[in-house]
C-alpha positions in Angstrom: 9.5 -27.8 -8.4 11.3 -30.4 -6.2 10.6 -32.8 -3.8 12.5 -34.4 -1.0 12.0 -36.1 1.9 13.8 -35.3 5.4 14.3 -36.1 8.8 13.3 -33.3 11.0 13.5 -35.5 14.4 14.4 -38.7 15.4 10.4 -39.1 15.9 9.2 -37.5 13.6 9.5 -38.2 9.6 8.2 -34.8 7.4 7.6 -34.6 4.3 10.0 -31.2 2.3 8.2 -29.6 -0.8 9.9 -26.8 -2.4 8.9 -24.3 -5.2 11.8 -23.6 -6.5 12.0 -21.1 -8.0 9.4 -18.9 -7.9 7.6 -18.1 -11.1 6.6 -14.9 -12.8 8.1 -12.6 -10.1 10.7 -10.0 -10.2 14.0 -12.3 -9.3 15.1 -15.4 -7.5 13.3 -17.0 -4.2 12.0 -20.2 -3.1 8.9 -22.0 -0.9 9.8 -24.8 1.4 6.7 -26.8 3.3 7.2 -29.4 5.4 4.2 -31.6 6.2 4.0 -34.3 8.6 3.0 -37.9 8.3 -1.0 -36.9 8.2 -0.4 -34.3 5.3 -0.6 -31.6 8.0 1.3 -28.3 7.0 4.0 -28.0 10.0 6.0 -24.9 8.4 5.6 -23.2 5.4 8.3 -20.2 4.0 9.1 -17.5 1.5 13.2 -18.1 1.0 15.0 -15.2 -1.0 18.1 -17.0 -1.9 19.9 -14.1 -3.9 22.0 -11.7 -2.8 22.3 -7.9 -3.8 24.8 -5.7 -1.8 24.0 -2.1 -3.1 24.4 -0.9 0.5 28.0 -1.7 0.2 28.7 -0.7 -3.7 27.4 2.4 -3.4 29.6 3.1 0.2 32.9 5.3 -1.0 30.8 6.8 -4.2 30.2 10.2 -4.8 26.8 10.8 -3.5 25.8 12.6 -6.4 26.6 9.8 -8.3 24.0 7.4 -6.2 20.5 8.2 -8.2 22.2 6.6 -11.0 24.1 3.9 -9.3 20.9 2.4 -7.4 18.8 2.3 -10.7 21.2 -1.1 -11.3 19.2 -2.8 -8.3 16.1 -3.6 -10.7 15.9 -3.6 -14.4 12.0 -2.8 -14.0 11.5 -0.7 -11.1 14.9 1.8 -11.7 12.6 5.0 -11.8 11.5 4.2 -8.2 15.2 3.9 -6.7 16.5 6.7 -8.9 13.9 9.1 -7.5 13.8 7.5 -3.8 17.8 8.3 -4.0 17.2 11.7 -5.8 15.4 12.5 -2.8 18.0 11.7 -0.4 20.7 13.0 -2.2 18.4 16.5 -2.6 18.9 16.6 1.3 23.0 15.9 1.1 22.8 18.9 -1.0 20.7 20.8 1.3 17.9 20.7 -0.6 13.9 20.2 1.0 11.4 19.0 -1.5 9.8 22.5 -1.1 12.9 23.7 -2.7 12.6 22.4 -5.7 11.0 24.3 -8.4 7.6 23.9 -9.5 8.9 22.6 -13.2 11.3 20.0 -11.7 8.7 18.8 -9.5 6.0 18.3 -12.1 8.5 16.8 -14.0 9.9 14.1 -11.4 5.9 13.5 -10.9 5.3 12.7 -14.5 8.2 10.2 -14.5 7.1 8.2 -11.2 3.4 8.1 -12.5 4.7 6.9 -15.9 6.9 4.3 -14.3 3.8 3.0 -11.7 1.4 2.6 -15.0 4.3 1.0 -16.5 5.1 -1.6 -14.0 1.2 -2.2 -12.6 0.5 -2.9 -16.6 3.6 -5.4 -16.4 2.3 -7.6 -13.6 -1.5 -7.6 -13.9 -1.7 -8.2 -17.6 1.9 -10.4 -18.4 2.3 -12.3 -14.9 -0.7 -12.5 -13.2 -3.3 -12.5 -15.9 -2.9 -16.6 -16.3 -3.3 -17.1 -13.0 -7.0 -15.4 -12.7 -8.3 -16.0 -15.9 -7.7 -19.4 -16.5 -7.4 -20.5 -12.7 -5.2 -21.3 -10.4 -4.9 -25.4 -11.4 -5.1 -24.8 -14.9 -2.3 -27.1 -16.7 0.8 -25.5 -16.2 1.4 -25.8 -20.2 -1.6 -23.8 -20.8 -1.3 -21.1 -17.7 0.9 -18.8 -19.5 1.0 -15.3 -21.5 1.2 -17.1 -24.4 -2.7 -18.5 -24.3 -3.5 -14.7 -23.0 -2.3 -13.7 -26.3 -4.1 -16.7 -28.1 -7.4 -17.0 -26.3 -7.8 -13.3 -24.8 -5.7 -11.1 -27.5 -7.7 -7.4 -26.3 -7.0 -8.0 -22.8 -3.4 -9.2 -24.0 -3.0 -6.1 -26.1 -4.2 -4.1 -24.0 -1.5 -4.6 -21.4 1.6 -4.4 -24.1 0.1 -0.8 -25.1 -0.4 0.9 -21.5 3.1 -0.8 -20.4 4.7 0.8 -23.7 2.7 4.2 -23.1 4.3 4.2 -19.4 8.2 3.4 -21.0 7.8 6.1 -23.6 6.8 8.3 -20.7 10.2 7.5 -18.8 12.4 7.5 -22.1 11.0 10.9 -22.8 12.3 12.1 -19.7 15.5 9.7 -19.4 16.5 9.3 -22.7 16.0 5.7 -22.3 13.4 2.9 -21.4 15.7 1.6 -18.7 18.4 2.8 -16.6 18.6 6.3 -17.9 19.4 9.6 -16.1 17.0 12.5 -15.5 17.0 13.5 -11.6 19.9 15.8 -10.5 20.6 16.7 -7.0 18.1 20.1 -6.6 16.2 19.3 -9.6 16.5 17.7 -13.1 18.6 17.3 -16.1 16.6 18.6 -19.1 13.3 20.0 -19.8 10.5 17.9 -21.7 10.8 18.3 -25.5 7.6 19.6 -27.4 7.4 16.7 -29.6 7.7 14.7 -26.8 4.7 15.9 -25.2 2.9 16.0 -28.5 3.1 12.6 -28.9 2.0 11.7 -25.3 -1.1 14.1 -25.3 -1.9 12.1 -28.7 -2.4 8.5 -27.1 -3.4 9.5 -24.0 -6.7 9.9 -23.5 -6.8 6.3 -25.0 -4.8 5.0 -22.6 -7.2 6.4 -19.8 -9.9 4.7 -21.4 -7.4 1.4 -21.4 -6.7 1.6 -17.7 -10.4 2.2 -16.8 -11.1 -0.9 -18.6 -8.4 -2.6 -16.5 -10.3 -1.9 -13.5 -13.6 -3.2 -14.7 -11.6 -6.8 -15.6 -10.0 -6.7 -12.4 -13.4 -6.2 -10.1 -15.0 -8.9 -12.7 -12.4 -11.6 -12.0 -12.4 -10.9 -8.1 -16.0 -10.8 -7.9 -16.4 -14.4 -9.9 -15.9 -16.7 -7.5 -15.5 -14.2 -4.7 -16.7 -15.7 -2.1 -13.4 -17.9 -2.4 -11.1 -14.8 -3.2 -11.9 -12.5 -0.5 -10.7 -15.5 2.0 -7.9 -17.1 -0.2 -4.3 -15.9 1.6 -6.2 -13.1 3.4 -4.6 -11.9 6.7 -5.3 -9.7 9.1 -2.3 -6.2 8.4 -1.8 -3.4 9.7 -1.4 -1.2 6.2 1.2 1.2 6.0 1.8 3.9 3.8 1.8 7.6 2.4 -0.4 10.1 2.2 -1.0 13.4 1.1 -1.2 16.4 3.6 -5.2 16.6 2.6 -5.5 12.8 2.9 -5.7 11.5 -0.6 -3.8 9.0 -2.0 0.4 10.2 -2.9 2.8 8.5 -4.7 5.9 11.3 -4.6 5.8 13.1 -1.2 3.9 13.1 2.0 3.5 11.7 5.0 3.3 8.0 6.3 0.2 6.7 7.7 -0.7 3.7 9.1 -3.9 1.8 9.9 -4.6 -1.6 11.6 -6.5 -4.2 10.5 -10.1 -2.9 11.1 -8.8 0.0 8.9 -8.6 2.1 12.7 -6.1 4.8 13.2 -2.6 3.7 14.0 -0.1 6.8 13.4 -1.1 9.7 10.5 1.1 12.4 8.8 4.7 10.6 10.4 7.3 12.5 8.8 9.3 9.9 7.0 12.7 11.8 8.0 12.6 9.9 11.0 11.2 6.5 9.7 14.0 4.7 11.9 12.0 5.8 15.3 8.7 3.9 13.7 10.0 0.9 11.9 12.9 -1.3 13.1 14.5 -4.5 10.9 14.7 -8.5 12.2 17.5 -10.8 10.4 16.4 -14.1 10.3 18.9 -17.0 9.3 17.0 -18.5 6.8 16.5 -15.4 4.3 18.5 -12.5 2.3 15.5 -10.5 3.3 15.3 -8.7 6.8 11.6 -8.6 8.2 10.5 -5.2 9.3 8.1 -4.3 12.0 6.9 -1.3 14.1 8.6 -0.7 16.6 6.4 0.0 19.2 4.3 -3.0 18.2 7.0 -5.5 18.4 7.9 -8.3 15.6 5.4 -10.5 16.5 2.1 -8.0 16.0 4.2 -4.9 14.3 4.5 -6.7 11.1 2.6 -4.4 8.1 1.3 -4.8 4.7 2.5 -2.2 1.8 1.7 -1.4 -1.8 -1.2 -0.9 -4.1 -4.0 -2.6 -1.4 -2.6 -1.2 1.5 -2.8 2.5 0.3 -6.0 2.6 -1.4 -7.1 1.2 2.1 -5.1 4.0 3.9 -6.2 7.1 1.5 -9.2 9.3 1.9 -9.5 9.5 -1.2 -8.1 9.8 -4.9 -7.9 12.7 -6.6 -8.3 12.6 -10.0 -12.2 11.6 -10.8 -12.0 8.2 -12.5 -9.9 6.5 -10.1 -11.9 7.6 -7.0 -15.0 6.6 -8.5 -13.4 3.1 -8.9 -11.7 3.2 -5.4 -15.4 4.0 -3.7 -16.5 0.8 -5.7 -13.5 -0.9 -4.2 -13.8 0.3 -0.7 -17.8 -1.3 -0.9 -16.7 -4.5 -0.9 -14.9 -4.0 2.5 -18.7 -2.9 4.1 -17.8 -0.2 6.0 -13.9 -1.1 6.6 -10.8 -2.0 4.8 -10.2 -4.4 2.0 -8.1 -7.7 3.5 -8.2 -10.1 0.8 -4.6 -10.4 -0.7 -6.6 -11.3 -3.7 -7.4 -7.7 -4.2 -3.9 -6.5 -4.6 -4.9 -6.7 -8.5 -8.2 -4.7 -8.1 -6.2 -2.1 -6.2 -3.3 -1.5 -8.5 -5.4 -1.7 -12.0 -7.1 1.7 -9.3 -3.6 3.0 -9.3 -2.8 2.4 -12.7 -6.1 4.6 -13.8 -4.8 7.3 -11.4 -2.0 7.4 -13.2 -2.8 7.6 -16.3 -5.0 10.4 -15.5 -2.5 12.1 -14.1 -0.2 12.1 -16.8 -2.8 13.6 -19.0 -3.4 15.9 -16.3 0.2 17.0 -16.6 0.8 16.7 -20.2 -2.6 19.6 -20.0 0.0 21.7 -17.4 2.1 24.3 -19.1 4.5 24.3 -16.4 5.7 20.9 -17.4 7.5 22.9 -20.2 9.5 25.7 -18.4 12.9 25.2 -17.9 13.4 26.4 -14.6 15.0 23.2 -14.3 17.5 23.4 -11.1 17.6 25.3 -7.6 19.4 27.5 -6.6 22.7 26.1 -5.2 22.2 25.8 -1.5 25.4 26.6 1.0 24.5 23.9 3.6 25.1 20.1 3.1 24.1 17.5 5.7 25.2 14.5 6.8 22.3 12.2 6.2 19.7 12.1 3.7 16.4 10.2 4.0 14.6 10.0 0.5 11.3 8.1 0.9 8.3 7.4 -2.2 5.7 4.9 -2.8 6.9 2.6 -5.4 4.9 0.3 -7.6 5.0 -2.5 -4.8 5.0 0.0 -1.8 6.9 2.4 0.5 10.4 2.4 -0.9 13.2 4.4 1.8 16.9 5.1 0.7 19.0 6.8 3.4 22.5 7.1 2.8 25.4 9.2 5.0 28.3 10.8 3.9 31.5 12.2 5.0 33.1 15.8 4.8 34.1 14.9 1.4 31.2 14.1 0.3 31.7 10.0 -0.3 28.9 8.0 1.2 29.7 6.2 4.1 26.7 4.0 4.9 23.8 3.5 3.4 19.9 2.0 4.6 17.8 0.8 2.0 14.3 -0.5 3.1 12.7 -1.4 0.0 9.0 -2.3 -1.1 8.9 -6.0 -1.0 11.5 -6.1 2.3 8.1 -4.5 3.8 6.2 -6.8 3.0 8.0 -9.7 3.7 6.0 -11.3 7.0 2.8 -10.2 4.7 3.6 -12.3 2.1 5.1 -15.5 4.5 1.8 -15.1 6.3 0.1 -15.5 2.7 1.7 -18.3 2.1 1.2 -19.8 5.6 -2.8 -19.5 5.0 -2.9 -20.8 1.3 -0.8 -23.8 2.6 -2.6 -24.7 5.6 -6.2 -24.2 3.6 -4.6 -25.7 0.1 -2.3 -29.3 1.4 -3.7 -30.3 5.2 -4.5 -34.0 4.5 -4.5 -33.5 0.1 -2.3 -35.0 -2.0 0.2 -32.7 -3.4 -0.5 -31.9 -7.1 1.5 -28.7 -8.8 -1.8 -26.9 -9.3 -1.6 -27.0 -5.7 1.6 -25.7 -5.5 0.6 -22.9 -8.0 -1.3 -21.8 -5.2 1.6 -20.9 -3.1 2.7 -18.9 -6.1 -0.3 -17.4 -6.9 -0.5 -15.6 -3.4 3.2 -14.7 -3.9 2.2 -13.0 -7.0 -0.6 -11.0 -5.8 2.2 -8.7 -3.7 3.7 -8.6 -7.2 7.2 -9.1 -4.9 10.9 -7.7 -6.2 12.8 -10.0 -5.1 16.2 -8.6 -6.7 15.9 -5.3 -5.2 14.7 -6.4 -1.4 18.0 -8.7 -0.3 20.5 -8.3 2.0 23.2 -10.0 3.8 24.3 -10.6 7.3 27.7 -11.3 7.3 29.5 -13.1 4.3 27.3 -14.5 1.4 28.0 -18.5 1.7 29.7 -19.9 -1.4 30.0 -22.9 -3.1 32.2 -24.0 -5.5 31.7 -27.6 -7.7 34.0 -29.4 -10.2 32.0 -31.8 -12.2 33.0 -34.1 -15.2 31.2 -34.1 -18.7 28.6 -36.7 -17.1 27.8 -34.6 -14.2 30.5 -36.4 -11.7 31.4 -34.5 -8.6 35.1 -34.6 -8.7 35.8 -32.1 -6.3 34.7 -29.0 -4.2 34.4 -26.2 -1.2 32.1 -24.3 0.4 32.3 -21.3 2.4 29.8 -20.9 5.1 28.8 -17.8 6.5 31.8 -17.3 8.6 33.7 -18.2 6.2 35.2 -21.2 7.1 35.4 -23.5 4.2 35.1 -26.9 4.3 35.6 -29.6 0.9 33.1 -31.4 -0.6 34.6 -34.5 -1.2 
């Protein structure tokens, strides 16, 4: 955390507060607020300062190399991009998800619902669990994991096991926790061993009984205090996501729907193939991260909210019986319409997390999880573009790459979870600060705040940057007591000026 002052007029003297960095999130970012002379918030915003340029690496590549390559863009969401660009690459192939066959299918299944449980478990339990059950201005020394473990060691426990369960889901199918291979254009790579589903069935109906009690903590913490939750960085979204043909929540394959704030009818069953006549991208100069919107809402009211509140909002229902009993609870809290408070992103995904878990004991119970009818029949046709689209952990997730007659990509579109949710989340921020610092003295449980609304979108901020342009540089020569002896910077235009 840092603190500056600046002049932002002649006039006018504001006050600069930045976060930096952001804690207990998926990669790099920053807050800047600038408050005025009366401790009035003037501007308040969500900075991802990193800079990931998959969209060019993977350009020239074999594209049935790509499922593999875009794993590299997050070290704990890989499943997502590898089945996202499995997807797409399916269609360069000239493969439908119809075409696949039923084992493959189940199979892919199995591995996204393993890797959701996974990474829901991850956030709620190691990087948000401080935050809502010792409070947001708790000392910062005692805020942490490591007094989870100390002062709450079932709920701590509880959280390593149903993360662990979801890995040895994935390294069943991947060979490996992270970064493994499984998804083949037209199918998979290898059938799941016996043993392998042995020792799944064996834990999990424990698991089940884990994530169901994940639910219950979840609704207890937002309902303590909840009249100060349910307005605490809540905004008014439109909520976009998938959705099954019948109407029940879908993680894998479906259609996108999308709902405004009063939870009315916006757009229903959009085939995602032609996402780029819905949803259109804004650069901004003072982010990595482009700011999507619908397009025929405009960028100032077309902004959306994705992910775990977002689609139990959207669905109709779930359809495996614990988690739609717990998702009627949820949706009674929102008296007749939809859930807003970005508190009850946790509430939502623990809901999602159960789902899951039932699901994977749903399939482990499937024998057609063990055929090996693993690949499609090679299909003559190949096109030129291929849109692969899933709900990730943290929302829709869209990879659409082109290629060329010899079958190299030659562009590529990635609109990933947290880009979508990018004016959600500086809206957040905007409401905490306005609510949290107008006319307070700034204090770092304050500051938390900031963070803890951040958090609750449970952002990846390594997979969701891009670059306009050329990434700025900057290049420092210091002595052993920290001297500046010389330096350069590149700008975005590269023209590079010294330091000294």
């Amino acid at each position: 955390m840092t603190r500056e002052l600046e002049t932002a007029t002649q006039s006018e003297k504001l006050t600069r507060y930045a976060i930096d960095p952001i804690t207990r999130v998926e990669g790099h970012g920053k807050v800047t607020l600038l408050l005025d002379e009366e401790r009035r918030v003037k501007q308040a915003r969500l900075h991802i300062v990193e800079f990931r340029g998959f969209e060019k690496f993977i350009q020239q590549r074999p594209y049935t190399e790509v499922p593999v390559l875009v794993q590299r863009l997050c070290g704990i969401c890989p499943v997502s991009h590898h089945l996202a660009g499995a997807k797409a690459v399916d269609m360069l192939a000239g493969y439908l998800p119809a075409d696949l066959t039923p084992t493959a299918t189940k199979l892919r299944r199995l591995l996204h619902f393993g890797q959701t449980l996974q990474s829901h478990s991850l956030h709620f339990f190691h990087l948000s669990s401080p935050d809502l059950l010792f409070g947001f201005e708790d000392e910062v020394a005692h805020r942490q994991l490591s007094s989870v473990i100390k002062e709450h060691p079932d709920i701590a426990l509880r959280g390593v096991k149903l993360r662990k369960f979801g890995q040895q889901v994935i390294h069943a199918l991947c060979g490996k926790r992270v970064h493994g291979t499984f998804c083949l254009p037209g199918g998979v790579n290898k059938p799941l061993a016996k043993d392998s589903r042995s020792m799944l069935r064996a834990d999990v109906d424990q698991i089940v009984a884990w994530a169901e009690s994940a639910v219950a903590l979840s609704r207890r913490l937002f309902l303590t205090n909840g009249d100060y939750h349910r307005q605490f960085g809540a905004i008014d979204a439109n909520k976009l996501g998938m959705i099954a043909a019948n109407g029940s929540l879908e993680l894998y394959h479906g259609g996108l729907r999308l709902k405004d704030p009063r939870g009315e009818l916006l757009a229903d069953h959009i085939n995602y193939l032609g996402y780029q006549n819905l949803i259109s991208e804004e650069v901004k100069n003072w982010s990595y991260m482009k700011f999507p919107f619908i397009k025929a809402m405009g960028a100032e009211h077309g902004w959306y909210q994705v992910g775990p509140l977002a689609r139990v909002n959207n669905c109709d229902y779930i359809s495996t019986p614990l988690a739609e009993e717990a998702r009627r609870e949820f949706m009674a809290e929102g008296a007749g319409g939809p859930v807003n408070a970005t508190l009850a992103f946790h509430w939502a995904r623990t809901i999602e997390a159960l789902h899951c878990a039932e699901s994977i004991r749903d399939l482990l119970d499937d024998d057609g999880i063990m055929g090996t009818d693993l690949m499609s029949e090679k299909r003559p046709n190949q096109r030129e573009q291929g849109v692969g689209v899933i709900e990730a952990p943290r929302g829709t997730l869209f990879h659409h790459y082109w290629q060329d007659n010899n079958g190299l990509l030659s562009k590529a579109n990635l609109i990933v979870s947290t880009t979508n949710n990018n004016t959600a989340m500086n809206e957040s921020v905007r409401q905490v600060a306005r609510a949290a610092f107008d006319g307070r003295e700034v204090t770092e449980g304050l500051l938390n705040q900031i963070e803890v609304a951040i958090r609750a979108y449970d952002p990846c901020l390594s997979c969701a940057t891009h670059a306009l342009g050329k990434m700025p540089l900057r290049v420092e020569a210091v002595d052993c007591d920290g001297k500046l002896l010389s330096g350069m910077t590149r700008d975005s235009n590269a023209v590079y000026e010294p330091l000294i």
